[in-house]
Every structure is written in C-alpha cells, then in structure tokens.
N, C-alpha and C positions, 0 to 999 in steps of 0.2 A: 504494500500500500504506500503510497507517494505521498508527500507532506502536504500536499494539495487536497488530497483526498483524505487527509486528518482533519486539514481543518476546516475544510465542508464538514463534515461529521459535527465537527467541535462547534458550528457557526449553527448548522441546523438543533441543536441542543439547546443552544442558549435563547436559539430565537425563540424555539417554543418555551422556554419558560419565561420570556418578558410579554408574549403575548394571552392579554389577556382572557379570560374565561366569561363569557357573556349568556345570559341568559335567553330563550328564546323567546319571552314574552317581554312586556316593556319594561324598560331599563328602567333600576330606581339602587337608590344609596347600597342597601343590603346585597342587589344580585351583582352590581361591578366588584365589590369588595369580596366576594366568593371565592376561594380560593382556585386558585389554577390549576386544570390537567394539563400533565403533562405525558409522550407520550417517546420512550430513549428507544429508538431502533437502532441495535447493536447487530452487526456481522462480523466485523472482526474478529480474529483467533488470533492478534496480536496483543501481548497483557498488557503494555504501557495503554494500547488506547480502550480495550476493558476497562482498564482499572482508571482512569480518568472517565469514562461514561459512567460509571458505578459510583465513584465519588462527586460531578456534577448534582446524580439524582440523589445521593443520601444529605449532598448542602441545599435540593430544593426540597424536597422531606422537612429538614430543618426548616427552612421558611412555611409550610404548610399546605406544601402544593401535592395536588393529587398524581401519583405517579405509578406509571405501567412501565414493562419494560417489556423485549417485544426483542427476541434473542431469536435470530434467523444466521442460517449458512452456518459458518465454520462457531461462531459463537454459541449457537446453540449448547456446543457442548458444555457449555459452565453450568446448563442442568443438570449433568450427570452424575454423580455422586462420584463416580470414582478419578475426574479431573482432578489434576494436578498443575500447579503453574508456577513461578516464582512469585517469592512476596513481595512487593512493593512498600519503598522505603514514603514519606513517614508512619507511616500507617502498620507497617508487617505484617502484612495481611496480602493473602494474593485474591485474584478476581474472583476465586470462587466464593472465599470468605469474605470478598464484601458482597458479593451477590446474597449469601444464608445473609447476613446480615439484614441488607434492606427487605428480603422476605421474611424477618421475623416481625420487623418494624410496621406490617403491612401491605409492602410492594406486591404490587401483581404479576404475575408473569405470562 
C-alpha cells in the first residue's frame, strides 16, 4: 500500500467523524447535538495502519460517537482469534488487542 493510499484511508476516517449526524425529521437543538456515526472501513493486513484505524475509532469512542467497524479483504483476519501481529509502541498492544478492546467497549463489527 503506497503512502497515498494511507492517507486516503486516514482522510476518509477523519472526514467521517467531523461530519455531522442529522436527523431525518426537522432539525432542532437536541437532534444536531446527537452524537455521530461513524463508520472505519479497514482492509488493510498492514498493522501500523490497523493499529492507527483502531486507535482513531477508540479517540472517537472517547468523544461519544457511535462506531462500527467494517473489517473487509486481508483485514478481516483481526477476527480471528488465533491472529497474531506485532505490538505497537505506545500503547503494546497489537491490532488484535485493540480491536477485543473496542469490542468490549461496544464497537460493532
């Protein structure tokens, strides 16, 4: 994967968590202030950019946005129980364990 194509990935992530969550009836104070779906399509089988899409969605977790994650191609396999990958430094935790992670917290998958 080419750096171009990281940070496409990386650009469409952030877009959807700045864009907001709207109601389909008429707008009023409570439905803009609704917390945001968001929605991390991961392919990649490389762990630096795993592990930066996994930790984007547990900092928009922390802010209160509703988040799925949507693990296609080679990524898929971070469901598998018996992945393995390296840990990622600060955190030492590799993408599997932050993926158990954000599924404990909630996330969808």
């Amino acid at each position: 994967m080419t750096l171009l194509t990281h940070s496409l990935a990386i650009t469409s992530v952030l877009l959807l968590l700045s864009t907001p969550t709207l109601s389909a009836s008429t707008p009023s104070a409570p439905a803009l202030a609704a917390s945001p779906e968001v929605l991390v399509y991961l392919t990649s089988d490389e762990t630096q950019t795993q592990g930066m899409a996994l930790v984007l969605s547990a900092q928009m977790l922390q802010q209160h946005a509703k988040v799925q994650l949507l693990l296609c191609d080679d990524a898929a396999d971070l469901a598998l129980t018996h992945t393995q990958s390296e840990k990622l430094k600060p955190f030492d935790k590799s993408p599997a364990e932050l993926l158990d992670g954000l599924i404990q917290q909630g996330v969808k998958e």
